[in-house]
BANURO-497837 format. One record per residue (C-alpha): residue number from 1; x, y, z. Coordinates in Angstrom, 3 decimals. Example, Ala and Ser with C-alpha at 12.3 -4.5 7.8 and 13.67 -1.06 7.14 Angstrom:
% BANURO-497837
> 1,12.300,-4.500,7.800;
> 2,13.670,-1.060,7.140;
% end
This chain:
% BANURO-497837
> 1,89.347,38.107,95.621;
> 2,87.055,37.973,98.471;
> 3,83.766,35.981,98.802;
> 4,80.847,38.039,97.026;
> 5,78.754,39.600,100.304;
> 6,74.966,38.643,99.840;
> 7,72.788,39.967,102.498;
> 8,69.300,38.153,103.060;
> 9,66.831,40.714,104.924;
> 10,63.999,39.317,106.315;
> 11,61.053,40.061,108.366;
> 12,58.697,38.475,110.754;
> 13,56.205,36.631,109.161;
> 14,58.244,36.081,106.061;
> 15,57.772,33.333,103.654;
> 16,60.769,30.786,104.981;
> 17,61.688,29.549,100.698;
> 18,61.967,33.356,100.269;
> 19,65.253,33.318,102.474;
> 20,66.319,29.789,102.328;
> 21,65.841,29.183,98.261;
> 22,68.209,32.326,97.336;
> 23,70.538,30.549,100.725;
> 24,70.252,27.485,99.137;
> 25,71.395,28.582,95.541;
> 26,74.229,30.909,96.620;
> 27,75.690,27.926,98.894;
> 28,75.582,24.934,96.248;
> 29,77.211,27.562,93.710;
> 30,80.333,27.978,96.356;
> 31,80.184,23.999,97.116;
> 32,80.472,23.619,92.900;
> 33,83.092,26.431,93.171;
> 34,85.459,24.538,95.611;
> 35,85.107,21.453,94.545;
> 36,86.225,22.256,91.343;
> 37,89.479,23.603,92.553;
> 38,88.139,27.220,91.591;
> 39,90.157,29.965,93.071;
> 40,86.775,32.019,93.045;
> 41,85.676,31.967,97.016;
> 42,81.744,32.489,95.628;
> 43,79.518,34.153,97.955;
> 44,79.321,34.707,102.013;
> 45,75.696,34.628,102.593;
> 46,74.999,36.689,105.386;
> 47,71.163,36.676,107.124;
> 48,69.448,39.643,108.448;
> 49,66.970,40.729,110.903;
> 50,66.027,44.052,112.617;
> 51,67.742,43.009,116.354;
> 52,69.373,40.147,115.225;
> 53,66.251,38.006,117.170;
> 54,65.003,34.643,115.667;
> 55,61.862,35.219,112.669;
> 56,59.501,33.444,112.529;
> 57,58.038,32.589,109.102;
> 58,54.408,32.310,108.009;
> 59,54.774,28.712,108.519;
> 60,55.890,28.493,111.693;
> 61,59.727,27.840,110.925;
> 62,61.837,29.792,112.783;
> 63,64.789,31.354,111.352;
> 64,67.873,32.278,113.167;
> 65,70.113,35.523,111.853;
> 66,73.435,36.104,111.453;
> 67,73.408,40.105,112.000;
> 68,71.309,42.359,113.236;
> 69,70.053,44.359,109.854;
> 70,71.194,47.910,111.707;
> 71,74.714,47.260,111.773;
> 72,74.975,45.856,107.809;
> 73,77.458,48.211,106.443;
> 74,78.546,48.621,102.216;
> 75,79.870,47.401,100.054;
> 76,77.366,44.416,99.392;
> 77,77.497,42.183,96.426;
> 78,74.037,41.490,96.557;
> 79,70.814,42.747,98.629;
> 80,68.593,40.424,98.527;
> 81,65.223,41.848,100.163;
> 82,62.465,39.017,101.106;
> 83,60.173,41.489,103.489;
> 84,58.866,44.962,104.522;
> 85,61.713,46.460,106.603;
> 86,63.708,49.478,107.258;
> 87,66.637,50.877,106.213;
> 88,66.531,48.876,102.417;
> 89,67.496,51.934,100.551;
> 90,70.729,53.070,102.425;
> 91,72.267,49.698,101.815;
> 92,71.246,49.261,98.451;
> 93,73.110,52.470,97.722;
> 94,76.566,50.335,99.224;
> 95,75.292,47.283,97.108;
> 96,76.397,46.145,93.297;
> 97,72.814,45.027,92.594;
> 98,69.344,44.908,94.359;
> 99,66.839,42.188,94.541;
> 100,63.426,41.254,95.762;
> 101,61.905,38.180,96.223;
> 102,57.869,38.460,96.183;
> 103,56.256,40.929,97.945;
> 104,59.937,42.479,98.999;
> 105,59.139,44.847,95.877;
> 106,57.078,47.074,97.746;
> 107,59.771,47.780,99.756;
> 108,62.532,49.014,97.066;
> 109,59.249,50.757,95.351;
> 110,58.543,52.938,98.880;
> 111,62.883,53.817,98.296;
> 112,61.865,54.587,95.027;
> 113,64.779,51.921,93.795;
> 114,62.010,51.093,91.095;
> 115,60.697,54.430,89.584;
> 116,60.333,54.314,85.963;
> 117,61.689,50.985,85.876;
> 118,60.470,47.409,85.132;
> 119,59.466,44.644,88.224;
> 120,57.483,42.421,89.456;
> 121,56.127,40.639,92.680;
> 122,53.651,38.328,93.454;
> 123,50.523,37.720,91.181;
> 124,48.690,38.492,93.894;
> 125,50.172,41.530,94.782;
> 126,50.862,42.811,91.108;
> 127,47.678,45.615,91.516;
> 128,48.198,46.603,94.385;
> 129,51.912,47.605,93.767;
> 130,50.967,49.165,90.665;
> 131,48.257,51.356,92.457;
> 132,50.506,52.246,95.254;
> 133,53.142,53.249,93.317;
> 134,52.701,54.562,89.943;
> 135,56.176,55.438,88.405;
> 136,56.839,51.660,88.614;
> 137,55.967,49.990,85.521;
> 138,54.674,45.951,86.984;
> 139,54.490,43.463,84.983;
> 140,52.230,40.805,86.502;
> 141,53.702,38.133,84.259;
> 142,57.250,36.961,84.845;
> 143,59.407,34.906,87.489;
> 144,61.449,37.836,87.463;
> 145,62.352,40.814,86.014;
> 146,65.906,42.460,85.093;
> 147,66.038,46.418,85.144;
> 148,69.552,47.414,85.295;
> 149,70.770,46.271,88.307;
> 150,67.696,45.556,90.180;
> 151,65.523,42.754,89.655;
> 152,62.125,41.812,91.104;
> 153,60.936,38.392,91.480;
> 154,57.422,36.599,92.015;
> 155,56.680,34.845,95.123;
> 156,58.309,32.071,96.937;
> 157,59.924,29.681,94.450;
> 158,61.054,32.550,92.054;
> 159,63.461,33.680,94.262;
> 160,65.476,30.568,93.254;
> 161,64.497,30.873,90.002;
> 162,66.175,34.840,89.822;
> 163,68.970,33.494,92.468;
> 164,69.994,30.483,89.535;
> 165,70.350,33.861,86.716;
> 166,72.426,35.490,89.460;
> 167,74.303,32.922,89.816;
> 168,74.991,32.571,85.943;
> 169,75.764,35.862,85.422;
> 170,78.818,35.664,87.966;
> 171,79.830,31.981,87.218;
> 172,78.451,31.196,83.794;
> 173,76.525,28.596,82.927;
> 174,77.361,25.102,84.177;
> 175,77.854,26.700,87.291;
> 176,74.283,27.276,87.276;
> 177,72.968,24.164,85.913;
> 178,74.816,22.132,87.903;
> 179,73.224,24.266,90.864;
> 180,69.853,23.491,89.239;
> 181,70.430,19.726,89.249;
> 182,71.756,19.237,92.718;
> 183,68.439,20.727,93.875;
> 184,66.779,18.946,91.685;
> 185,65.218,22.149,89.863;
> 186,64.770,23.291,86.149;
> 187,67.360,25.975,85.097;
> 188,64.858,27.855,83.257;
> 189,61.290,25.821,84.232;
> 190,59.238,24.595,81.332;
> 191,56.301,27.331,82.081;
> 192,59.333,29.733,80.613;
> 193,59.500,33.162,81.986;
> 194,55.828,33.150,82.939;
> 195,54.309,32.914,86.633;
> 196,51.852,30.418,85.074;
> 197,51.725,28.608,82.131;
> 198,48.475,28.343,80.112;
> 199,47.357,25.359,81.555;
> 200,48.120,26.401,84.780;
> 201,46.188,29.829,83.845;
> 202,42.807,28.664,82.994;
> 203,41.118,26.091,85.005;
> 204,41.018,22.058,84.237;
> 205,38.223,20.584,82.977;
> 206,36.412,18.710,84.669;
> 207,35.565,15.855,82.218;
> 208,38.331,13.486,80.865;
> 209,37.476,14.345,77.492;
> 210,38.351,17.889,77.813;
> 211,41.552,17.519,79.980;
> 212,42.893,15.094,76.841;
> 213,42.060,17.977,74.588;
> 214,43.587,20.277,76.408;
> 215,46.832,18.535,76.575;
> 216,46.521,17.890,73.443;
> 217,46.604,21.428,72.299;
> 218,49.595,21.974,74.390;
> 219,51.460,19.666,72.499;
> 220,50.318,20.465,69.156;
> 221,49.883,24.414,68.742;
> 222,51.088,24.560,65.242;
> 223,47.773,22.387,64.530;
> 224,44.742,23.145,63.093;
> 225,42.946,24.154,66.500;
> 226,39.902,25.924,65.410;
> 227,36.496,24.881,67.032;
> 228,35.378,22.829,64.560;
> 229,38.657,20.599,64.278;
> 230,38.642,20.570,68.458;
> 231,35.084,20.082,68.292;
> 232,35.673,17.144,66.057;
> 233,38.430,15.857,68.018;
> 234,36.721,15.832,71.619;
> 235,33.180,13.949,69.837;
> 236,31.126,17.109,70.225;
> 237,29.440,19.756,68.259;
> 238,31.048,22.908,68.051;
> 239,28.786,24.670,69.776;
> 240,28.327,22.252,73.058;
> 241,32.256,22.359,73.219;
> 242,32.022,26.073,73.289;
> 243,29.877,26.011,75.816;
> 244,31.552,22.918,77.485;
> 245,35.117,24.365,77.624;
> 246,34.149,28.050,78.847;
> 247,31.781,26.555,81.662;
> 248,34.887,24.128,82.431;
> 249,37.870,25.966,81.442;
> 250,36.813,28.999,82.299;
> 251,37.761,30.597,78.659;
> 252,36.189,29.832,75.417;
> 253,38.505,27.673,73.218;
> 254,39.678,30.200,71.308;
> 255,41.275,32.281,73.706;
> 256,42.861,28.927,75.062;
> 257,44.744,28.378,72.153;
> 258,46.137,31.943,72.099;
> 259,47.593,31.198,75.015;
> 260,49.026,28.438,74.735;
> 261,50.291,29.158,71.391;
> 262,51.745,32.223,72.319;
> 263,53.271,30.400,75.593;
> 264,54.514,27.721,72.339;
> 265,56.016,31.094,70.880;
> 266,57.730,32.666,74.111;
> 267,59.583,29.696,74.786;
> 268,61.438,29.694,70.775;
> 269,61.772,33.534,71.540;
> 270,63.745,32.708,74.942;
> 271,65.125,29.339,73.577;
> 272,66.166,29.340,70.051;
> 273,67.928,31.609,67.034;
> 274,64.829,31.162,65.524;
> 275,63.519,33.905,63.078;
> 276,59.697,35.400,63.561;
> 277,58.489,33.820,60.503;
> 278,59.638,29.893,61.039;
> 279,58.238,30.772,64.878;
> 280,54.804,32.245,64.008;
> 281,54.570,29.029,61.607;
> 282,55.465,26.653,64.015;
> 283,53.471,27.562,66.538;
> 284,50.487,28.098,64.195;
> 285,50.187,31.911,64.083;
> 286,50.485,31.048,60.349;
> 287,52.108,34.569,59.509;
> 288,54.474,36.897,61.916;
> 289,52.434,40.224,62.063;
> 290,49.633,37.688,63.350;
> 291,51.782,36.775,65.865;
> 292,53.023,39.862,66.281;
> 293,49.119,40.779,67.250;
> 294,48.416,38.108,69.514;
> 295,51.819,39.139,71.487;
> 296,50.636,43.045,72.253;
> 297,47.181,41.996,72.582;
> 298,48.092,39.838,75.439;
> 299,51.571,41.142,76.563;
> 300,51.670,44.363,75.602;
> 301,55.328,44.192,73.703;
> 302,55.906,42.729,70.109;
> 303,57.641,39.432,69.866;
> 304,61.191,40.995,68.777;
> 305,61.110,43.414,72.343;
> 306,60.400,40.143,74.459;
> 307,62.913,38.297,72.786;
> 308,65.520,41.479,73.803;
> 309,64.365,41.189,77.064;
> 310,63.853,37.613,78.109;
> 311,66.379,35.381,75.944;
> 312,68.976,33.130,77.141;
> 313,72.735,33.890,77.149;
> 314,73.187,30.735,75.127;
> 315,70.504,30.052,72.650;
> 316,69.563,26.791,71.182;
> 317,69.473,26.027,67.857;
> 318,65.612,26.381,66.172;
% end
């Protein structure tokens, strides 16, 4: 068989981990390929700019291409689009499967590659991608996001994250881990399929106190974590950690522990065979429709459609 044909397009001004993370993946799964005596070639990783001329990235680091983007010609394995540039759409009609890295979603949107589909880009961007273009359905949420055979990623570092599921989807699973490891990356990082985690989300507290309590709740969310026991916990009366914690956190405690127990939740969902009761329980929802509540309220499917969407090929055991 021959090598799988990836095509990088870039742009002027692109980010330079957009092209060189996806590079970086696709090249360590072909080194774990040969030196396992694999008869699979893996990928020929091909970079492209308008003119073939050197980019320039937003940091100053220059990149050299292979082709010049106008005389790419189907069939393609993967198109993997980091930029605004022409010319997307008639190659990923000659291409098995489409990609974006970060703001490269506006792009396949203006083909209309993502009408009435599923993506993502940039957290940054996520508004202004769903006010451009309407018949896309953005989720501001994920690393990436899987719609048939086009998936959008967030910015910069997700493009290695979506480039590792790539890779396992065409090599299985060690292929990808061991991927993961040489570059000295999680597989699937701990923040799970979100852009942030919770703690990452809301602000940190300024005050020792409160940064303990907030790690704190992030290991424990099956605990009892209503003001009064977090009050109790942190030396303060309920209402001056109220007030503490929203001036500091930038959320009131309450809202704080949704998130993180509902970040506690997505992970099992991903993760584990778990069932929605032992989850809710764990992860101290106390009853599955509460959970169930908490999961629309804040991500607008139920816990059973995110699990269809998001979990692992291989799930762990609860």
């Amino acid at each position: 068989m021959p090598p799988r044909r990836v095509v990088i397009v870039c742009f002027p001004g692109v980010q330079s981990l957009d092209v060189c993370g996806p590079l970086e993946v696709f090249a360590g799964a072909t080194r774990w390929l040969r030196e396992g005596g694999s008869g699979d070639p893996g990928y020929r990783v091909v970079i492209a700019a308008r003119g073939a001329v050197p980019v320039r990235s937003s940091s100053g680091l220059q990149v050299v291409p292979d082709a010049d983007l106008d005389t790419i010609r189907g069939p393609l394995d993967t198109l993997v689009v980091a930029g605004v540039v022409r010319r997307v759409g008639a190659l990923a009609r000659h291409s098995r499967r489409v990609t974006s890295v970060c703001t490269g979603a506006f792009v396949l949107a203006a083909t209309g590659l993502l009408d009435g589909r599923r993506a993502t880009t940039h957290w940054s961007a996520c508004e202004a991608l769903a006010r451009r273009h309407p018949r896309v359905r953005v989720e501001p949420d994920p690393i990436f996001v899987r719609d048939g055979d086009v998936l959008t990623s967030a910015g910069v570092t997700a493009g290695i994250d979506l480039s590792l599921a790539l890779v396992e989807d065409d090599l299985g699973h060690e292929a990808a881990l061991t991927v993961a490891r040489w570059l000295v990356l999680f597989l699937r990082r701990p923040g799970n399929q979100a852009q942030f985690s919770a703690q990452l989300a809301a602000q940190t507290a300024e005050r020792d106190g409160l940064r303990d309590l907030q790690r704190w709740i992030a290991a424990n969310p099956g605990d009892d974590l209503r003001v009064e026991a977090l009050a109790a916990r942190a030396a303060m009366s309920p209402r001056h950690l109220a007030r503490t914690f929203l001036r500091e956190v930038g959320t009131t405690p309450a809202r704080y522990v949704d998130r993180v127990r509902i970040e506690a939740a997505r992970w099992r969902l991903e993760e584990t065979d778990a069932t929605a009761e032992s989850i809710a329980t764990g992860c101290g929802f106390g009853t599955a429709e509460t959970m169930r509540r908490s999961f629309l309220r804040a991500l607008g499917v139920s816990p059973s459609e995110y699990r269809r969407r998001f979990r692992t090929a291989t799930p762990r055991g609860a």
